[in-house]
Backbone as JSON, one array per atom type, in Angstrom:
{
  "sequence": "XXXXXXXXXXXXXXXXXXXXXXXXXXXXXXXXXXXXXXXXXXXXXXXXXXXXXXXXXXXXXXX",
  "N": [[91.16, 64.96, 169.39], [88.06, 65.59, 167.29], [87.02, 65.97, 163.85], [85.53, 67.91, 163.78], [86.21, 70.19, 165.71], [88.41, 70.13, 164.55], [87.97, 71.54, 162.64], [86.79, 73.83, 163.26], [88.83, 75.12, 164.78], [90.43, 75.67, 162.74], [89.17, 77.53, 161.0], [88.43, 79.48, 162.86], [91.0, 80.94, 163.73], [93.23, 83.3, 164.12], [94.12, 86.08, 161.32], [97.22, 87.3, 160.45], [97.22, 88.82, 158.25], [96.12, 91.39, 156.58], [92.89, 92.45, 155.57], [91.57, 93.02, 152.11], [91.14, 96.17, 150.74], [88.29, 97.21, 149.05], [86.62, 99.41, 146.96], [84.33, 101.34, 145.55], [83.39, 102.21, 142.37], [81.52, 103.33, 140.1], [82.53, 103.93, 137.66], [83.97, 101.81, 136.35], [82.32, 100.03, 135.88], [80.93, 101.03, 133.74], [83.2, 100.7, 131.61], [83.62, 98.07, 131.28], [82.09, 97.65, 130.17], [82.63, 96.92, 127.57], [83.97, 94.61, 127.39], [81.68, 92.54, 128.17], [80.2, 92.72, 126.3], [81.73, 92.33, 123.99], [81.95, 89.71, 124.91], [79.46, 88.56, 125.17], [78.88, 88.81, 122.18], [80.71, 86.76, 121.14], [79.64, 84.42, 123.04], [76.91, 84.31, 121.25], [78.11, 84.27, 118.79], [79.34, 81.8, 119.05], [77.12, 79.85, 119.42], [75.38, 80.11, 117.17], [77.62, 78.97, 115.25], [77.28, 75.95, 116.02], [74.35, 75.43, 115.96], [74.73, 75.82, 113.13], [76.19, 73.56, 112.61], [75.05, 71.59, 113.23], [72.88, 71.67, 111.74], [74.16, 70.98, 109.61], [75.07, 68.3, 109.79], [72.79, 66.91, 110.14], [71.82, 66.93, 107.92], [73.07, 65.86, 106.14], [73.11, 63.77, 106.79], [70.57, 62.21, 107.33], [67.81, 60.48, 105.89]],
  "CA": [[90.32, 65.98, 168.77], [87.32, 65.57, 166.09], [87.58, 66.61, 162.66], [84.59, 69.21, 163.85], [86.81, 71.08, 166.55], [89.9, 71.11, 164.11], [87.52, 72.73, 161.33], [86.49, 75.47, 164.09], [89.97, 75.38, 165.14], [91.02, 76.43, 161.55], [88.27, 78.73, 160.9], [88.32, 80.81, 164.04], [92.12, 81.08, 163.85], [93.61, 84.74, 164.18], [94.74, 85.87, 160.69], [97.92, 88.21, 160.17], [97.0, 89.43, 156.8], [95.09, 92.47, 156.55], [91.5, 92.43, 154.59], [92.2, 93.54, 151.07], [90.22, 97.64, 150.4], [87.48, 97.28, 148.32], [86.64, 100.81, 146.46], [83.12, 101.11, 144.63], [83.81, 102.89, 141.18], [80.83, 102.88, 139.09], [82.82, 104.23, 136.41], [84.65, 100.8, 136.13], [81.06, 99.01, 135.44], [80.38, 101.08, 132.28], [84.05, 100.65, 131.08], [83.76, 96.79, 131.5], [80.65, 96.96, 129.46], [82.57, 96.25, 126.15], [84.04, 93.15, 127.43], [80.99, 92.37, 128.38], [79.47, 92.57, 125.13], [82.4, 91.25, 123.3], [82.04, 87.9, 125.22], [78.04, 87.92, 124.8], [78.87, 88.53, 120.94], [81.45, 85.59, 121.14], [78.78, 83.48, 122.7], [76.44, 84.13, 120.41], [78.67, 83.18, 117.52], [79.49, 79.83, 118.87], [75.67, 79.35, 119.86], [75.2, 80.01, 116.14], [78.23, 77.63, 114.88], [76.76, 74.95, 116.63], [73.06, 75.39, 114.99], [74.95, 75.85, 111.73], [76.79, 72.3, 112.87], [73.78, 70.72, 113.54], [71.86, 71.34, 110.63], [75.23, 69.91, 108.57], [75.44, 66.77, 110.28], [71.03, 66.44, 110.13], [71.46, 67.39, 106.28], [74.58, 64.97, 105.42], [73.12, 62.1, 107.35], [69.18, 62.21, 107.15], [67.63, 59.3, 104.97]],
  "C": [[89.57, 65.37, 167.6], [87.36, 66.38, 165.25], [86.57, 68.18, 162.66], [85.72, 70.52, 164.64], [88.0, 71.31, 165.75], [89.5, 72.04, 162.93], [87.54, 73.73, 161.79], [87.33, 76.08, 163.78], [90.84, 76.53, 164.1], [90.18, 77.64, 160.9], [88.16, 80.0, 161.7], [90.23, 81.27, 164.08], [92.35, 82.72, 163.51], [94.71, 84.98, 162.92], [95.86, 87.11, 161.36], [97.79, 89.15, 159.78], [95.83, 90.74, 157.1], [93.94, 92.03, 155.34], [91.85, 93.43, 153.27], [90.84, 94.82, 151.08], [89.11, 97.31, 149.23], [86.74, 98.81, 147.85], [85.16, 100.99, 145.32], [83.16, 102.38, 143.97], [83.07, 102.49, 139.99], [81.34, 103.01, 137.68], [83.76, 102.97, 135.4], [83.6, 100.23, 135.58], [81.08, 99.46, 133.7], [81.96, 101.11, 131.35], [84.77, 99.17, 130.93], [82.53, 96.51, 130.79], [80.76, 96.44, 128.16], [83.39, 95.28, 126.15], [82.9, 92.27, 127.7], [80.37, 92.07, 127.34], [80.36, 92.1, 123.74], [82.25, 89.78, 123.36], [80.44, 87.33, 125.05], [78.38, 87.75, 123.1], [79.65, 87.08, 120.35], [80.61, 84.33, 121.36], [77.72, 83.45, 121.34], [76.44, 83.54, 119.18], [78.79, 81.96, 117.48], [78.46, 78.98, 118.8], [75.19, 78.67, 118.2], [76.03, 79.03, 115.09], [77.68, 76.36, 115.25], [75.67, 74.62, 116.46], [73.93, 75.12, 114.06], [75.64, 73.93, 111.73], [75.7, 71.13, 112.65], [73.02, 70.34, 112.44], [72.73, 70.96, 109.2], [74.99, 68.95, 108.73], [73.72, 66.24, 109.86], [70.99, 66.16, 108.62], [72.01, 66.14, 105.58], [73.74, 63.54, 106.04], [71.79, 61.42, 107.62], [68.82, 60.78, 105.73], [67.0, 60.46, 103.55]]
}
């Protein structure tokens, strides 16, 4: 056998497992919106550490 027919082989294979339910609950979106905006505010801060870094190291080491 080629490594093509044992990919099939393993791809077409008959699972057991059932397909997990998927449930569409918009009310989950807007209750995930303040992690959402915790982790943009988080980037932001580091975005901003990292300017503030920058213009240390430019300041301290500039002629």
């Amino acid at each position: 056998m080629n490594l093509l027919s044992l990919m099939l082989a393993a791809t077409t294979a008959p699972t057991t497992e059932a397909a997990p339910q998927m449930f569409f609950q918009p009310v989950n979106f807007v209750t995930n919106l303040q992690y959402m905006g915790i982790g943009m505010l988080v980037i932001f801060a580091v975005i901003g550490i990292i300017i503030l870094a920058t213009l240390l190291i430019n300041y301290l080491f500039s002629d």
